[in-house]
Structure formats: C-alpha cells, structure tokens
KOLDREN-783384 format. One line per field, with one value per residue (C-alpha): residue number from 0; residue in one letter; x, y, z. Coordinates in nm, 2 decimals, m for minus. Layout:
resi NUM|...
resn a|...
u X|...
v Y|...
w Z|...
END
This chain:
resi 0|1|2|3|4|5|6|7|8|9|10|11|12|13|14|15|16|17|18|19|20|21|22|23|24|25|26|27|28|29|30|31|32|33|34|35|36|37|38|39|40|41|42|43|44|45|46|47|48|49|50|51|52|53|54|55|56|57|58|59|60|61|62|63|64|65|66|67|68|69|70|71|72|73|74|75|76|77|78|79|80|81|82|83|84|85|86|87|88|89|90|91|92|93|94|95|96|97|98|99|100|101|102
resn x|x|x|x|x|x|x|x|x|x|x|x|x|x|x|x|x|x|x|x|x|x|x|x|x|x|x|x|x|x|x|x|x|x|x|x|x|x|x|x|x|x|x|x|x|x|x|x|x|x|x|x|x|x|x|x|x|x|x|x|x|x|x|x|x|x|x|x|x|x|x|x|x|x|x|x|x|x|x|x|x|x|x|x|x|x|x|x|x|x|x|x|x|x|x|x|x|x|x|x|x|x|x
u 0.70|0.91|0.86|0.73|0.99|0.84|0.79|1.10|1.06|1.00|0.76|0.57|0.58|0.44|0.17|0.08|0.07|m0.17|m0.40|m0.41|m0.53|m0.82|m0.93|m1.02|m1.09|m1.43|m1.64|m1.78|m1.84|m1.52|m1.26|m1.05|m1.03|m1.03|m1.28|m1.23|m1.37|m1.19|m0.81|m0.95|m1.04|m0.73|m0.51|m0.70|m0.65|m0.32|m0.13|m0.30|0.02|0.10|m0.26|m0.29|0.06|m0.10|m0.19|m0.31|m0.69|m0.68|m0.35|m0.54|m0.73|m0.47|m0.26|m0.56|m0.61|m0.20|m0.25|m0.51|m0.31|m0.59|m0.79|m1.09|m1.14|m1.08|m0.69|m0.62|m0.38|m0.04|m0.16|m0.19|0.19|0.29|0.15|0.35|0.65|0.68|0.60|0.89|1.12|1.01|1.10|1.45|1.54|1.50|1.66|1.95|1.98|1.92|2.23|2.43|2.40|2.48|2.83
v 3.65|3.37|3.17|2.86|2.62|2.38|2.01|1.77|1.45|1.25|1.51|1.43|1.06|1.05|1.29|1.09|0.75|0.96|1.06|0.72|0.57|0.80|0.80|0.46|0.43|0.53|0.43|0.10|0.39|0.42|0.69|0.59|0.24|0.01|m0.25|m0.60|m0.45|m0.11|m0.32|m0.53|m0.22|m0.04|m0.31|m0.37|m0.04|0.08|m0.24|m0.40|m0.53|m0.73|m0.86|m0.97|m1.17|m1.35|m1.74|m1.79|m1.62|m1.68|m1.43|m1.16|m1.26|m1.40|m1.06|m0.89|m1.14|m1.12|m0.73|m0.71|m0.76|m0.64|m0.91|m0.59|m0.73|m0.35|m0.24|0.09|0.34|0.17|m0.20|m0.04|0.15|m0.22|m0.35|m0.06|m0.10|m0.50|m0.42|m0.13|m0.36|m0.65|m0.42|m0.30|m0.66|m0.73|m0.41|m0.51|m0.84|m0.75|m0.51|m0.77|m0.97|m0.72|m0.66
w 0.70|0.61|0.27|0.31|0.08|m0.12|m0.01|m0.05|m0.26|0.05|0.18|m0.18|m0.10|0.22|0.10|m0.18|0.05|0.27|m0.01|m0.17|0.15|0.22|m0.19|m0.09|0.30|0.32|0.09|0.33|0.60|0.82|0.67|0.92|0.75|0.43|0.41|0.28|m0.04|m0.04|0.02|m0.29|m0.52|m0.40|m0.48|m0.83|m0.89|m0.76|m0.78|m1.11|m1.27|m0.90|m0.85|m1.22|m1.18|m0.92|m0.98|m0.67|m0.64|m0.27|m0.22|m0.13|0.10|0.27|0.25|0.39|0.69|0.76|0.72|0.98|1.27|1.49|1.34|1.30|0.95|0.81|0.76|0.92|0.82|1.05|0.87|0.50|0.55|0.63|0.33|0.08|0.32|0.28|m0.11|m0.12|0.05|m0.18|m0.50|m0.34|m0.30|m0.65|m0.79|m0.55|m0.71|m1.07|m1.02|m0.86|m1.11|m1.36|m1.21
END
C-alpha cells in the first residue's frame, strides 16, 4: 500500500478555510450557510483587528449585503471564499507597496 504523504502548505490552507467556515455556519440552522449573525461573530472573531479598525459601524452590513450576491440574506461557502479572497488580495497589495517603497 502506498504512503499517504502529508498535506502540502496549500493543502493546510484550504483545509483550514473549510473548517473556519463550518465552525461558524450552523449555528442559525443552515450548515450549509452563515447567517447575518454568524458572518458578524465570524468576523468579530476571526478578523477582530479589521472590524475594530473600522469607523464606519455600518461597514458590515454593507460587506454582508455586497457578499450576498444571491441576495438569500445568508453567505454560502462560494460568497465567504470571496470575502477572504478580496481580503487576501487587499493584504498582497499592501505588502506589495510597503516593499516598493522600501526599495
């Protein structure tokens, strides 16, 4: 039988994107999904120092109703990969322009 190797970094990630999503999908009733609430608690909890930084108290509410592109008023898994895509992108950006500047 052949050894199963051990997941690759990128493996990890995807894993751990998966397993963050259904720790809080759920909880309202559909696993499959994250509630108004569960997005808010998710992103209270996971992305604390970004939702702190924010002025605005409205922001997200508005992320959540630009996330939704169904308009279901839940985020499903495809809407919440958009969500830590646009924020990975977001954080590449300025790691690209903090190094430009440094050169």
């Amino acid at each position: 039988m052949a050894k199963m190797s051990s997941p690759t970094e990128t493996e990890r990630c995807i894993e751990s994107l998966i397993a963050v999503f259904q720790r809080y999908a759920g909880k309202d009733g559909n696993s499959c999904k994250l509630s108004k609430t569960e997005f808010l608690t998710f992103m209270n909890t996971e992305l604390a120092a970004f939702t702190k930084n924010q002025k605005d108290p409205g922001v997200l509410d508005r992320m959540m109703k630009k996330l939704d592109t169904n308009s279901d008023g839940q985020l499903d898994f495809q809407e919440f990969l958009n969500l830590t895509g646009g924020l990975a992108i977001a954080c590449h950006d300025s790691f690209l322009r903090s190094t430009h500047f440094q050169k």
